[in-house]
C-alpha positions, 0 to 999 in steps of 0.5 A: 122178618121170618114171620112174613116169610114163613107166610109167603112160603105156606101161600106158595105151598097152598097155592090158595086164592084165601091167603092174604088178608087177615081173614078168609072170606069163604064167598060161597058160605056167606061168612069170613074166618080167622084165628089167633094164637097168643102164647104166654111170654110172647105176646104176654106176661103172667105177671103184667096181665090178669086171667081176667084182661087175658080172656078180654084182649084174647076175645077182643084181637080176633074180633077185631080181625072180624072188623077189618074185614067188614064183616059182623062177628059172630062166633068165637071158638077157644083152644086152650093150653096150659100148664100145671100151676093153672088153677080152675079160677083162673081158667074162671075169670079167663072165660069171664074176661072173655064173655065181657069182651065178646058183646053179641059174639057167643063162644061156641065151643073149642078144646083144652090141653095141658103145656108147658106155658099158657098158649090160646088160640081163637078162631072168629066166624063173622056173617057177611050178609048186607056188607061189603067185605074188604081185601088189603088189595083194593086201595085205589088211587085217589081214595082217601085214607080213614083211620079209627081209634087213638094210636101209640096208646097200648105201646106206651102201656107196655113200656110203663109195663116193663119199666116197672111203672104204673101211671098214666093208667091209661096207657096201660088199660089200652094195651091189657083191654083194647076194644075192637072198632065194631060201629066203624067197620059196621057204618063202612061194609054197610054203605061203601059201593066201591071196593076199598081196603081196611085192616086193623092196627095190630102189628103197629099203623105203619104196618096196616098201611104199608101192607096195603099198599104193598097189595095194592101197589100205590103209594099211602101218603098220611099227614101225621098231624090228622092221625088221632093220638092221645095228647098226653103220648107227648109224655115220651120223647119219641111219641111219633114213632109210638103212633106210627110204630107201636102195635096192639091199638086195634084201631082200622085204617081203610081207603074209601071215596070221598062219599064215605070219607067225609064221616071220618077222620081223614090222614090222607090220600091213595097216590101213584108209587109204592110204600108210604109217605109220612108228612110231619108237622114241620113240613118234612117229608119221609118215605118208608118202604115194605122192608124199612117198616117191618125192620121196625115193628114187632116180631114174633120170632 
């Protein structure tokens, strides 16, 4: 997967003690940072999305980095390219959508250019004061694996997208608006002692998990029966693979002790081993490694 590749390379390069989680916890300024590209008919189509629902989920992906690390988010900064037919009420209700999803988060400044096609990428400052910060390296054994927000959701939404449907809305209005897990990121920095891992559900929950347990070198064994979807994901005959698979929920998976776990909703334990162990309902037993998740997720490239 080039992307994952084209990382490993610049770490290598860098040799820098920052790289790795999906934001830099900079100690020595109290604050994490994180930016975000989304380019036009890569992650988005003109004709599927309004300025409005752009602003929104381009406010709302990087805010939920901000959450994964445990940190409060604060500040969003916006570099904005676009291209000639771009009109100033776009560019209007782009900033709208924006503000609506950014409760408590001011935009602060950022630049503007012309291209070829809509390209927006947003860097997001969170405070760490009062809060634990979490690493995808931290899950230990015997931690039990906490999960918030429905997943599979926004995947189905863009398949009714691209098939030319429209209902259930719902799905779709998941996938063009999602909202960042602030209050659960917020309850977890604030009162977990031990370390513990957490990242977001963007790239699909297989993946988060499957990240940390590549950091962390354990094993995520996961009762797919306690994952929380929506019932009605059931509408499409390969729904497991939409929850398990499917990115762009924004919900967080983190690995903590049973004093904070017993708040959430719990789908499984850290174990001994390497990759993730998915249980079904019919009691079956699969395993994935690092490979056969990112053979299987979406890729940038």
């Amino acid at each position: 997967m080039k992307e994952k590749e084209f990382i490993n390379t610049i770490k290598t390069v860098l040799n820098s003690s920052y790289i790795g989680d999906d934001c830099a916890y900079l100690e020595k300024l109290g604050v994490v940072i994180t930016q975000d590209n989304l380019v036009e008919d890569v992650h988005f189509s003109r004709d599927f999305i309004t300025p409005y629902q752009l602003g929104w989920k381009s406010a709302m992906v990087n805010i939920s980095d901000i959450c994964a690390s445990g940190a409060e988010p604060l500040y969003l900064t916006v570099g904005l390219s676009l291209p000639q037919d771009i009109n100033n009420d776009f560019v209007k209700e782009f900033y709208i959508g924006m503000k609506d999803a950014s409760s408590g988060v001011e935009i602060v400044g950022g630049d503007i250019t012309g291209a070829n096609k809509i390209f927006i990428s947003v860097a997001a400052i969170g405070r760490t004061f009062g809060r634990k910060i979490s690493s995808r390296k931290n899950a230990k054994v015997g931690q039990k694996i906490i999960v918030a927000g429905v997943h599979g959701s926004s995947s189905a939404g863009l398949r009714l997208l691209m098939n030319g449907q429209k209902e259930p809305e719902k799905f779709i209005q998941a996938h063009l608006m999602p909202s960042a897990q602030v209050e659960f990121s917020k309850k977890i920095a604030e009162n977990i002692k031990e370390d513990y891992a957490m990242m977001d559900t963007s790239d699909g929950l297989a993946d988060a998990l499957s990240q940390i347990a590549e950091a962390s070198g354990v094993n995520l064994e996961i009762d797919f029966s306690k994952i929380p979807f929506d019932e009605d994901l059931k509408l499409f005959e390969d729904y497991e693979n939409l929850i398990m698979f499917g990115g762009e929920d924004y919900g967080l998976v983190a690995t903590v002790g049973d004093d904070i776990a017993k708040d959430f909703t719990v789908i499984g334990e850290v174990k001994n081993g390497s990759g993730i162990t998915i249980i079904y309902q019919d009691g079956m037993r699969k395993s994935f490694t690092k490979t056969d998740i990112e053979n299987r997720i979406f890729n940038h490239f």
